[in-house]
C-alpha positions as CSV (number, residue, x, y, z in Angstrom):
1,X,44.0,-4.0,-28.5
2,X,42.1,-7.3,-28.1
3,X,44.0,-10.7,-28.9
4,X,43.1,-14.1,-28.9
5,X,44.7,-17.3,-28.5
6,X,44.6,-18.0,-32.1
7,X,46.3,-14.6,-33.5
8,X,49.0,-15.7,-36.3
9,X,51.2,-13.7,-38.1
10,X,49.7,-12.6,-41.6
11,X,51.4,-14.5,-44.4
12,X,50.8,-13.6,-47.9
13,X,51.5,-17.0,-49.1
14,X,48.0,-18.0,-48.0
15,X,46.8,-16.1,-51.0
16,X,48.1,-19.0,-53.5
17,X,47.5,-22.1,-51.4
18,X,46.2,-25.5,-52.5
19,X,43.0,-27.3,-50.6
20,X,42.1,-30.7,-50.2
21,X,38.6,-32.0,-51.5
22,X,37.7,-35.3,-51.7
23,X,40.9,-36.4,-53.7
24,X,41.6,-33.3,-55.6
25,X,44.1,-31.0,-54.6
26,X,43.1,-27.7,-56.4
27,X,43.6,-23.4,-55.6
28,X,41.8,-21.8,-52.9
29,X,39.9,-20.0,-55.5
30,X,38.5,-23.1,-57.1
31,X,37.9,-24.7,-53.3
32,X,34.2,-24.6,-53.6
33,X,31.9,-27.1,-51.6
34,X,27.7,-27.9,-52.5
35,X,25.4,-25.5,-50.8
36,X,23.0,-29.0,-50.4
37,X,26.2,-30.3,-48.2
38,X,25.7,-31.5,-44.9
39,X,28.4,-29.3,-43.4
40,X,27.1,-26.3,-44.6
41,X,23.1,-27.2,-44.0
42,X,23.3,-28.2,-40.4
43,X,26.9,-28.3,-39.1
44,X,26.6,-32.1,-39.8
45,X,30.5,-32.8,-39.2
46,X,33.5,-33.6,-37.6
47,X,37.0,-31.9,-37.6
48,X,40.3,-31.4,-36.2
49,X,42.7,-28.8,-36.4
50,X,46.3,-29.8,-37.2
51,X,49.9,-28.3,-36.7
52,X,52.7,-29.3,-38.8
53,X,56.4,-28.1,-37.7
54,X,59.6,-29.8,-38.9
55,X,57.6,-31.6,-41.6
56,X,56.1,-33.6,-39.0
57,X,52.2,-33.2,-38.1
58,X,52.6,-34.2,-34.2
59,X,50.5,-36.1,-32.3
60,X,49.0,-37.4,-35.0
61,X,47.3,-40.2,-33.3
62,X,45.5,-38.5,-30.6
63,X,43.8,-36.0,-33.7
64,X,42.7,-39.2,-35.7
65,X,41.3,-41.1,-32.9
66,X,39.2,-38.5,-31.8
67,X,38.2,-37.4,-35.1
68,X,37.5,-41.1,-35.9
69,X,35.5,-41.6,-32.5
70,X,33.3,-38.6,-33.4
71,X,32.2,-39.9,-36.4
72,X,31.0,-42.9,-34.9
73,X,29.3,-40.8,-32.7
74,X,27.3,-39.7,-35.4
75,X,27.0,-42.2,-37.5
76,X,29.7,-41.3,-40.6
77,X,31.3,-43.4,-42.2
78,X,34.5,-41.3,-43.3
79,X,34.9,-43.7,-46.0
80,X,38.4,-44.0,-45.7
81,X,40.8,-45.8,-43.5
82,X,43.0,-43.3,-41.1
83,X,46.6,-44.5,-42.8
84,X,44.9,-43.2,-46.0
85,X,44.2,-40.2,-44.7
86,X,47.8,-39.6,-43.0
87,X,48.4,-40.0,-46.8
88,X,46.4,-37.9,-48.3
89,X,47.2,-35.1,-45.8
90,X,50.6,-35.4,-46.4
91,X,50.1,-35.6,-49.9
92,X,48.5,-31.7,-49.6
93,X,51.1,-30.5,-47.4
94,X,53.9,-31.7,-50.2
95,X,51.9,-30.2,-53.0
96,X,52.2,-26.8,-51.0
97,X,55.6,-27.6,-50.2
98,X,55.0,-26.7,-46.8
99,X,57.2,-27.7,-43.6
100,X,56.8,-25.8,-40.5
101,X,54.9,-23.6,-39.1
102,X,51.3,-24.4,-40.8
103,X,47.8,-25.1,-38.9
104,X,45.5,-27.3,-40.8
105,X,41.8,-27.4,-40.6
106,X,40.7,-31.3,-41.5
107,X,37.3,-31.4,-41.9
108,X,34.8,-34.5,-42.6
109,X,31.1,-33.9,-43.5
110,X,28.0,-36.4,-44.2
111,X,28.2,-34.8,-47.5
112,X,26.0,-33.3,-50.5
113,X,22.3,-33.9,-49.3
114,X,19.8,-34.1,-51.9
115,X,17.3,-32.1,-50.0
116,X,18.2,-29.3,-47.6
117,X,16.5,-31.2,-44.7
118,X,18.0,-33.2,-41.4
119,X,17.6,-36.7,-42.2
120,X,21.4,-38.3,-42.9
121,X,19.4,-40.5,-45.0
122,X,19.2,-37.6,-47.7
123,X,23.3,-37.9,-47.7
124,X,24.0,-40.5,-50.6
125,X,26.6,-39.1,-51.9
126,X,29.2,-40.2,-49.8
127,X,31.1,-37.7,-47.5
128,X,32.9,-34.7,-48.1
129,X,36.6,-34.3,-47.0
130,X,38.1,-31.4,-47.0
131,X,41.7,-29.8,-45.5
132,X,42.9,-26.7,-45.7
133,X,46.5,-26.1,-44.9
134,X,47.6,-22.7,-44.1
135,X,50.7,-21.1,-43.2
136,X,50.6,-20.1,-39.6
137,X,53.1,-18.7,-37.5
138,X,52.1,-18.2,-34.2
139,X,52.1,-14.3,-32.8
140,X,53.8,-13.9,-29.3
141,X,51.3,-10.9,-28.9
142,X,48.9,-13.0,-26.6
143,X,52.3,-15.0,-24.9
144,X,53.7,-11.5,-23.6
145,X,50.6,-9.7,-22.8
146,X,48.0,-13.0,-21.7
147,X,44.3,-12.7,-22.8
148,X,41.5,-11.6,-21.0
149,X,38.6,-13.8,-20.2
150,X,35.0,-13.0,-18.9
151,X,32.4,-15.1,-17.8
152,X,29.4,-15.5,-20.1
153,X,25.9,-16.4,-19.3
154,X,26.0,-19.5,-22.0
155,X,27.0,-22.7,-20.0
156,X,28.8,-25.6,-21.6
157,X,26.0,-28.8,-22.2
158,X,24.9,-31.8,-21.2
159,X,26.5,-34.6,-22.9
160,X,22.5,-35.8,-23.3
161,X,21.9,-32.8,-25.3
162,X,24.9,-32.5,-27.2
163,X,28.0,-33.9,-25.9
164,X,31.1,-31.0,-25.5
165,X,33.2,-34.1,-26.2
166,X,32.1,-34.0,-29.7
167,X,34.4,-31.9,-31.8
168,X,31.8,-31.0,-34.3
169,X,30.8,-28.8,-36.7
170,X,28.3,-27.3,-34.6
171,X,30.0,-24.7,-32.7
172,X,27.5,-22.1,-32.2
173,X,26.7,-22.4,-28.5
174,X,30.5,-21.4,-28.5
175,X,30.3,-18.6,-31.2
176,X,27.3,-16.8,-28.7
177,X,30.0,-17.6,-25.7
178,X,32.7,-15.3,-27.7
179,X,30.1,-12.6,-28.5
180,X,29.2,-12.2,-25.1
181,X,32.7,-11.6,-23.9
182,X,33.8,-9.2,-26.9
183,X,30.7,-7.4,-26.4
184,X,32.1,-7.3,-22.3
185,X,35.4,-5.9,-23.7
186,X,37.6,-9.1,-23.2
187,X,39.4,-11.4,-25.3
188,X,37.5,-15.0,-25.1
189,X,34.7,-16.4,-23.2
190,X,35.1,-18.2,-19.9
191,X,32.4,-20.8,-20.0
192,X,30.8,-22.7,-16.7
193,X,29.2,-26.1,-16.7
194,X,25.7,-26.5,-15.9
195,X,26.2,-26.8,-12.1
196,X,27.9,-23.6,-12.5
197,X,31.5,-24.7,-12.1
198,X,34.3,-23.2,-14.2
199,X,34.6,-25.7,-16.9
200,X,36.4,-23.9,-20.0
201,X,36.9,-21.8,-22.7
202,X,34.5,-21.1,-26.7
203,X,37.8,-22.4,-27.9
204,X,40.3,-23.8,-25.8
205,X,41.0,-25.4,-22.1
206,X,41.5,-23.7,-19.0
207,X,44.0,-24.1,-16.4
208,X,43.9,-22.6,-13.3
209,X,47.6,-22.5,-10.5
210,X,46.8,-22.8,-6.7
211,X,49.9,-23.5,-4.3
212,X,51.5,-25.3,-7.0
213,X,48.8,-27.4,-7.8
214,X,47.9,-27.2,-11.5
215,X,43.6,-27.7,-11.6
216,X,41.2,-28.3,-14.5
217,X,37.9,-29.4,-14.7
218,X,36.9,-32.9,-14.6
219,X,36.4,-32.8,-18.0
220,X,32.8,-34.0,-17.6
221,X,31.6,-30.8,-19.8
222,X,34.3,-29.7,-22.3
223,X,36.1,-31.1,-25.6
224,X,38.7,-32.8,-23.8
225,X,41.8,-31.3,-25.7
226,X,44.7,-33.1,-26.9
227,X,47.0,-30.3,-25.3
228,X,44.9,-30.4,-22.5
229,X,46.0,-33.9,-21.7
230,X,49.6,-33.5,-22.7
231,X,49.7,-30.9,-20.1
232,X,48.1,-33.1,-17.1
233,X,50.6,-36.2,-18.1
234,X,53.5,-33.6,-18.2
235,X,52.7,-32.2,-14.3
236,X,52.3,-36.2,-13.6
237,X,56.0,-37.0,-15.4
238,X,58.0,-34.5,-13.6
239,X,56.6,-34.2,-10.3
240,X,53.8,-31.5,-10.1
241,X,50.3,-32.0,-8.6
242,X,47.5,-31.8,-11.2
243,X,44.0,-32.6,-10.4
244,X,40.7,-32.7,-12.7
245,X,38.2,-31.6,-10.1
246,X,35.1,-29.0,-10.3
247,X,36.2,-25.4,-8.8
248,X,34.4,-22.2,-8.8
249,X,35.2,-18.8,-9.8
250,X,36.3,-18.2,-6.2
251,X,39.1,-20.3,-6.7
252,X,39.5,-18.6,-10.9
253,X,39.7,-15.1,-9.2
254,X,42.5,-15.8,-6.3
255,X,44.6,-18.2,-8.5
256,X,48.1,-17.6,-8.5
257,X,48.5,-18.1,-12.1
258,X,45.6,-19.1,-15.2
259,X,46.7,-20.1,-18.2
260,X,44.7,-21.8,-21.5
261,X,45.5,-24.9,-23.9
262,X,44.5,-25.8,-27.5
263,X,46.7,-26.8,-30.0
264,X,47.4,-23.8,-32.7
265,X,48.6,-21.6,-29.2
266,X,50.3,-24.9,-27.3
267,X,49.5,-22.7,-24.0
268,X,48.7,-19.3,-23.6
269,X,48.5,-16.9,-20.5
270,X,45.5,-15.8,-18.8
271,X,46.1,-12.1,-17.8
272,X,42.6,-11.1,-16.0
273,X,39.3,-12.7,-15.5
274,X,35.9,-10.5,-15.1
275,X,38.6,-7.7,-14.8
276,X,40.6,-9.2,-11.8
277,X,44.0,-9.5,-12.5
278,X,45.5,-12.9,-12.0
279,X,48.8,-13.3,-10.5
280,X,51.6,-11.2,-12.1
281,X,49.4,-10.1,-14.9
282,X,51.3,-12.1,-17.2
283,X,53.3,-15.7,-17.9
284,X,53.8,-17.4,-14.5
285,X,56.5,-19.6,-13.0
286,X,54.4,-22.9,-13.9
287,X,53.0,-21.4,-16.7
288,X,56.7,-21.1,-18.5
289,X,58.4,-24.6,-17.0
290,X,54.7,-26.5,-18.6
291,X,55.2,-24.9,-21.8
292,X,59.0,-25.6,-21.9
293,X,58.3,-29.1,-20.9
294,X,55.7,-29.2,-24.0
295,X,57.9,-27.9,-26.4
296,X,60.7,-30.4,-25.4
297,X,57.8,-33.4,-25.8
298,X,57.0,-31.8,-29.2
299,X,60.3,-32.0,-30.1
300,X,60.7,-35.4,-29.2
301,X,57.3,-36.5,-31.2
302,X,59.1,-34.8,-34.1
303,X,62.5,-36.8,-33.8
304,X,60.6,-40.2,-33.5
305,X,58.0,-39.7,-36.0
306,X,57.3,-41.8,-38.9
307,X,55.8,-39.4,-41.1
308,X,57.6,-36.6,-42.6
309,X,56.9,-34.3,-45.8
310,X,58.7,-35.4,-48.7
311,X,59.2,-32.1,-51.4
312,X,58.4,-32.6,-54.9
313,X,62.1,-32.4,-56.7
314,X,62.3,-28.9,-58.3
């Protein structure tokens, strides 16, 4: 049975949960954006996703500067400053009285259009925030077994077409990435930049183990993930080689361990790529101390942090 690095246990409670638009906190069944917005048009948008354990959303900071840097990139104005919007996010995860275990989708379009055409200029509304909190525990399906990953013929960008830096609303070169490989009979796309280097994967960042040495690409071609950098500081804290360098599938194939970052999965396993096993098959020796190492640096986030849901008194 296929998995994926975002499988979470089902959880009825999602059925009654309360969504963030543009102020309002209302039921999921009354969540309803404009078909004339911007989002929904032409993937006109920025976003992050979120986790929230302990009451604490960790590493807050990284999520907002990135999220604020893309929309300069683009040229939106979110409208609202990023202490109001730690506010306002915690205002939603209160109202659903949620405190661990919950992934949040934050989203940030140019907003209702008032014609379904490109121009941003058409976008005088304002724009249109939106969050969506949902509990999600993580399954240990795709920890235990590892995914599978083949390589697809759809290459990351050019950062002159549109950057891979960009965490925007336009995923689709991504989405045609994970058809390829679920049509090929594995679990997510292995993606190459456009020199044909391994580069990463339609969702999250790859990691490849050789001699002890931890490698990823330079980063030149791929969203640059907030795990993914957690992960290279942690090999530089306590003592492990880890380079950001191009490699090819050569290297990928005969790697003693793989493994992939994003941050709903923290790390996950690579079990086989293009059906060649990789290593044991399964969790590896650096593999296990990373993701004990990130856990402990979560933790820590979590003890120091400012922010904390407060509960509504009952």
């Amino acid at each position: 049975m296929a998995t994926s690095t975002h499988d979470s246990e089902l959880d009825a409670r999602n059925q009654a949960i309360k969504i963030y638009i543009n102020g309002d906190i209302v039921p999921r069944e009354q969540a309803l954006v404009s078909v004339y917005d911007s989002g929904f048009l032409l993937g006109d948008g920025v976003w992050e996703g979120l986790r929230l354990k302990q009451g604490v959303v960790y590493f807050l900071e990284e999520h907002l500067e990135r999220l604020y840097a893309g929309a300069l990139m683009i040229g939106l104005d979110i409208g609202m400053s990023a202490d109001r919007l730690v506010d306002e996010l915690y205002r939603l995860l209160a109202a659903n009285q949620m405190v661990d275990d919950v992934h949040i989708r934050l989203m940030v379009t140019r907003g209702v259009k008032s014609s379904p055409f490109q121009d941003p200029r058409l976008s005088k509304q304002g724009p249109s925030i939106v969050m969506i909190a949902e509990h999600s525990k993580v399954s240990l399906d795709s920890y235990r077994k590892g995914i599978r990953l083949h390589t697809v013929a759809v290459h990351r960008g050019s950062p002159i077409t549109q950057d891979p830096r960009l965490n925007s609303h336009s995923k689709l070169n991504c989405i045609m990435a994970l058809n390829q490989a679920l049509v090929a009979g594995a679990d997510e796309a292995l993606m190459l930049d456009p020199h044909g280097f391994v580069n990463t994967t339609n969702s999250t960042n790859f990691f490849i183990v050789r001699k002890g040495e931890v490698w990823t690409s330079t980063g030149d071609y791929c969203m640059n993930g907030i795990t993914r950098e957690k992960v290279i500081q942690l090999c530089e804290r306590n003592g492990m080689v880890a380079r950001q360098k191009n490699f090819s599938l050569v290297d990928a194939y005969s790697a003693e361990e793989a493994f992939v970052t994003g941050t709903f999965g923290a790390q996950t396993p690579v079990a086989a790529i293009d059906g060649r096993s990789i290593g044991n098959g399964g969790p590896g020796p650096v593999f296990q101390q990373l993701r004990t190492l990130y856990a402990a640096d979560v933790q820590r986030y979590i003890t120091n942090a400012d922010h904390k849901v407060m509960l509504p008194i009952a």
